[in-house]
N, C-alpha and C positions, 0 to 999 in steps of 0.2 A: 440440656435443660432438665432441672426436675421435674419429678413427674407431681401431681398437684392432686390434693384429695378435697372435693366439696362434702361440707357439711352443712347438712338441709336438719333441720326443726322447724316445724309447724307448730304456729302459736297460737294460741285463745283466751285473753283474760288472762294475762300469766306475768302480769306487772311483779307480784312479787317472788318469781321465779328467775327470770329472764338476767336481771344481772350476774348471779351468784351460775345459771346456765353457761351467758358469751363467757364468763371468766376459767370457769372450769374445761369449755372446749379449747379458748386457748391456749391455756398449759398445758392440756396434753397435745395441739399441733405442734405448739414451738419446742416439744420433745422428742417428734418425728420430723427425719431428712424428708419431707416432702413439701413446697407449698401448698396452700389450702385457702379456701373461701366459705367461710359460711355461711350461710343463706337461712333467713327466715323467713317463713311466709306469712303472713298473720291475715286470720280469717273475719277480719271486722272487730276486732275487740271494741269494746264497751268503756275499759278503763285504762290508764297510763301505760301499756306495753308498748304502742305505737311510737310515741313520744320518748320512751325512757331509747328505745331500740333507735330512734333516729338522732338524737344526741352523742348515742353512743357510736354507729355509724358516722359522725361527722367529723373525729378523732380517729377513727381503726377502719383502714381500706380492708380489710378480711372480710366484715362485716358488710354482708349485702340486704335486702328488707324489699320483699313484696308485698305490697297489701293489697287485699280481694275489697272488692265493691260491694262482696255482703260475704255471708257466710254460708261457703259451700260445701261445708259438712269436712271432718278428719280425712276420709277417703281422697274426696277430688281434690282438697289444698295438697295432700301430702305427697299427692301421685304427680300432681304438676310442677311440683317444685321440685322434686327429683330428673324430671324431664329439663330443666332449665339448666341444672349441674354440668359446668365444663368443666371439672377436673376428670381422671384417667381413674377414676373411681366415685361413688359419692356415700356416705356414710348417712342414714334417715337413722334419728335418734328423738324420739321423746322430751319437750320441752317442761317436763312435770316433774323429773329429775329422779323420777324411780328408775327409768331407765341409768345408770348412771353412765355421763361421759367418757370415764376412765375406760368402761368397754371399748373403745374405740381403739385402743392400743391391740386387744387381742385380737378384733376386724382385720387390724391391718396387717397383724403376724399372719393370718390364715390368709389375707390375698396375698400376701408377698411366698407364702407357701405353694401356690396357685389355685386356691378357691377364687371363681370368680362369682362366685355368693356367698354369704355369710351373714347368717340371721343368729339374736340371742333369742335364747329360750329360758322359761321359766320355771323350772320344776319344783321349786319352791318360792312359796311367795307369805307376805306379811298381810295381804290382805285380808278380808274377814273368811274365815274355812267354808261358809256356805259359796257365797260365789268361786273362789277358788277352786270347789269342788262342783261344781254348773260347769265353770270353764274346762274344766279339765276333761267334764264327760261331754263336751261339746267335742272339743277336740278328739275325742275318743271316737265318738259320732262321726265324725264329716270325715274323718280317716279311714272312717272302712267302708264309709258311700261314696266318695272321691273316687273319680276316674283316674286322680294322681295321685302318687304320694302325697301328701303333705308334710310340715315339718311340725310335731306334736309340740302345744305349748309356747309356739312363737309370737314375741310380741309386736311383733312389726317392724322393728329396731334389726339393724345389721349394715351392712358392706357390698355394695355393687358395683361389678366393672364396668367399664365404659361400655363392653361388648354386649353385659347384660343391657343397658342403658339403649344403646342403638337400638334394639329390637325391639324395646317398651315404645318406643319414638315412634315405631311402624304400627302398633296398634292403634286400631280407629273404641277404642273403648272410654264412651263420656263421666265411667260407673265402675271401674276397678276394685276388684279381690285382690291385692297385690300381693299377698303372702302366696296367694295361689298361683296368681301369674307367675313369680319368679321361680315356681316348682312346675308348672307347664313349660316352661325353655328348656328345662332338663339337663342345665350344665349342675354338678354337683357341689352341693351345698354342705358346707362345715355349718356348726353349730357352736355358740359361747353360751353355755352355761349358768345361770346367774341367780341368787336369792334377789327373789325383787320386793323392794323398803315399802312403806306405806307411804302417803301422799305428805310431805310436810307441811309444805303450805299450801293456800287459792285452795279453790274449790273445782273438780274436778268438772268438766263437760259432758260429760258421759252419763246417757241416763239408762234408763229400761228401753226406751226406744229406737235409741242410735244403737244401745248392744245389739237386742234382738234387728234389727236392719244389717250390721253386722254380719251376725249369725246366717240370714235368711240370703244376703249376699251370695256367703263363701259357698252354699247351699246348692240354689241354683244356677251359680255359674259354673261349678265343674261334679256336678252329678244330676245323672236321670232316674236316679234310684227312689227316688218319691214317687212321681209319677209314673212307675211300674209295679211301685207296692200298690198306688192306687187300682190299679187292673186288678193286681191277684187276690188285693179287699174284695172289690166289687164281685169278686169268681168267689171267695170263699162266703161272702155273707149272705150274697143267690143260696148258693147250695144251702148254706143254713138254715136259710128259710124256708127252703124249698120242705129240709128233711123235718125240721118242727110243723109244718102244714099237713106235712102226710101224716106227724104224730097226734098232731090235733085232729085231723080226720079219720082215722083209724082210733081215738078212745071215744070221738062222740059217735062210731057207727058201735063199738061193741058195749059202749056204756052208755044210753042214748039219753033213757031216765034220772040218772046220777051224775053225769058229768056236764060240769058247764064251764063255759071258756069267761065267763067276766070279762071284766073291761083293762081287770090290770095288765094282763098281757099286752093289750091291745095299747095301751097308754107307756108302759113303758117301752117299747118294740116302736110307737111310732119316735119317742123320744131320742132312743140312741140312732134310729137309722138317719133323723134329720139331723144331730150330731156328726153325726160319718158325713153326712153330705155336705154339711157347710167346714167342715175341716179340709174336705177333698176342694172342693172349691176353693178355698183361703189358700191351698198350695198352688192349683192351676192359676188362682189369677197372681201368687207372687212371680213364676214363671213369666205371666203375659206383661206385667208390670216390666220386666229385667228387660224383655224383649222391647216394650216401649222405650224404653230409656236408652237404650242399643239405639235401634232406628231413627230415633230425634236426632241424633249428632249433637248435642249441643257439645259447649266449648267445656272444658274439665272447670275453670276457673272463669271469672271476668277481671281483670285488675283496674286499679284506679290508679295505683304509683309502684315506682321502683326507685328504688335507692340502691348508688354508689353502686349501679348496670352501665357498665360501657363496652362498647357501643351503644347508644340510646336505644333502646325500645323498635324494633321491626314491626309490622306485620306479620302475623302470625294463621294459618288456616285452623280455622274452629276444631279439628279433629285432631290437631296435634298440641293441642294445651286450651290455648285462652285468648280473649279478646280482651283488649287495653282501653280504655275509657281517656286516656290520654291523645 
């Protein structure tokens, strides 16, 4: 039998993507010896992607279509729907089409090489040079506070074996970093390379909030490096103040008539230390947040339908994907 490659896109609003997308995945499957299934997950859209993708599913068995009961954010649609992938690999690619499809061809030269990970990277991009250059000192960032490697510049977008798959399956995580997951299994990851295009069409999902969520993810799920700069803050700013009190005490004993402390000291000093404090707190409670979201178990997803899944729809336990409304 051949062996079969799932192809997972996660969708939102992406009515005028989505065609010019299923067409482009399929020409380059029906260019590789493998069968394939593509799978969409669509995270609640708003306008014609549901409809245009179920149509188009009614004509092409390749085409398969989950849709979520509401919108459970990029992270939980993309990680569950890579969990549902029965092929002997599955390909997670960008339905925005900067990622482009044709990457899939070099995915699959590197698994059949024997990577059984394979992520592209961006090192140049058409986006605007300010974020561009955030992203890139993020990734600078979380790489040398990571307790793992990371892989700099990855867009989320790559190639995973089944065996990587099996083990994601064994995860009880309702909240997924998955670029970092797939670098915590520690089988060795190839890289594809790629200038990544600007957005052509729809309008992107991605705000300041969902980046920074992002961000503050990858963060505290695989480093404790914040919350021990906080320690060695709270040791070096003691001591500083310690050594300014003794310099203020020692000029008002030998200057006693001429020197006076004012209030600006005192106004700016309580300014920045209640600064330090609610900075330090805004990281402890992103930690306690991650940790809530861990211990609730909820389900990655809830779905309301699937399309062109057979066998119908099981049962499924809340730690291993999603609950069905069906």
């Amino acid at each position: 039998m051949r062996k079969k490659i799932s192809v997972v896109t996660p969708v939102f609003n992406e009515e005028e993507n989505v065609v010019e997308l299923c067409d482009r995945i399929a020409a380059v499957m029906r260019s590789q010896p493998y069968d394939y299934e593509h799978l969409c997950i669509d995270n609640c859209s708003t306008d014609r992607t549901v409809s245009i993708l179920k149509e188009r599913a009614a004509t092409d068995p390749h085409l398969k279509l989950i849709i979520n009961a509401r919108n459970f954010g990029y992270v939980r649609s993309s990680f569950h729907a890579l969990l549902q992938a029965s092929g002997d690999a599955a390909v997670l690619i960008a339905s925005d089409l900067q990622d482009p499809p044709e990457m899939i061809v070099e995915f699959i030269k590197k698994w059949e090489s024997g990577y059984k990970s394979v992520m592209a990277t961006k090192p140049v991009s058409e986006e605007s040079s300010l974020m561009f250059a955030v992203r890139k000192l993020y990734y600078k960032t979380i790489g040398r506070i990571s307790e793992v490697p990371l892989v700099p510049n990855a867009t989320g977008s790559g190639l995973f074996d089944r065996k990587v798959l099996d083990i994601l399956r064994k995860l009880k995580d309702p909240y997924p970093y998955f670029r970092g997951l797939v670098c915590e299994i520690g089988y060795p990851i190839a890289t594809v390379p790629f200038k990544q295009p600007r957005r052509i069409r729809g309008v992107t999902s991605q705000n300041f909030y969902s980046l920074y969520d992002m961000a503050m993810l990858g963060i505290t799920k695989h480093s404790k490096v914040p919350l021990r700069m906080m320690t060695l803050c709270g040791f070096g700013l003691a001591s500083l103040s310690l050594i300014v009190a003794m310099a203020y005490f020692l000029a008002k004993l030998f200057f006693w008539n001429s020197f006076n402390i004012g209030t600006a000291p005192l106004v700016i000093g309580l300014f920045f230390f209640s600064a330090v404090q609610m900075i330090f707190l805004g990281l402890i409670g992103e930690y306690i947040g991650t940790i809530q979201t861990q211990v609730r178990e909820l389900p990655l997803v809830v779905e309301v339908e699937r399309v062109n899944f057979e066998p119908p729809l099981t049962s499924q336990k809340p730690n291993h994907g999603s609950e069905s409304l069906n």
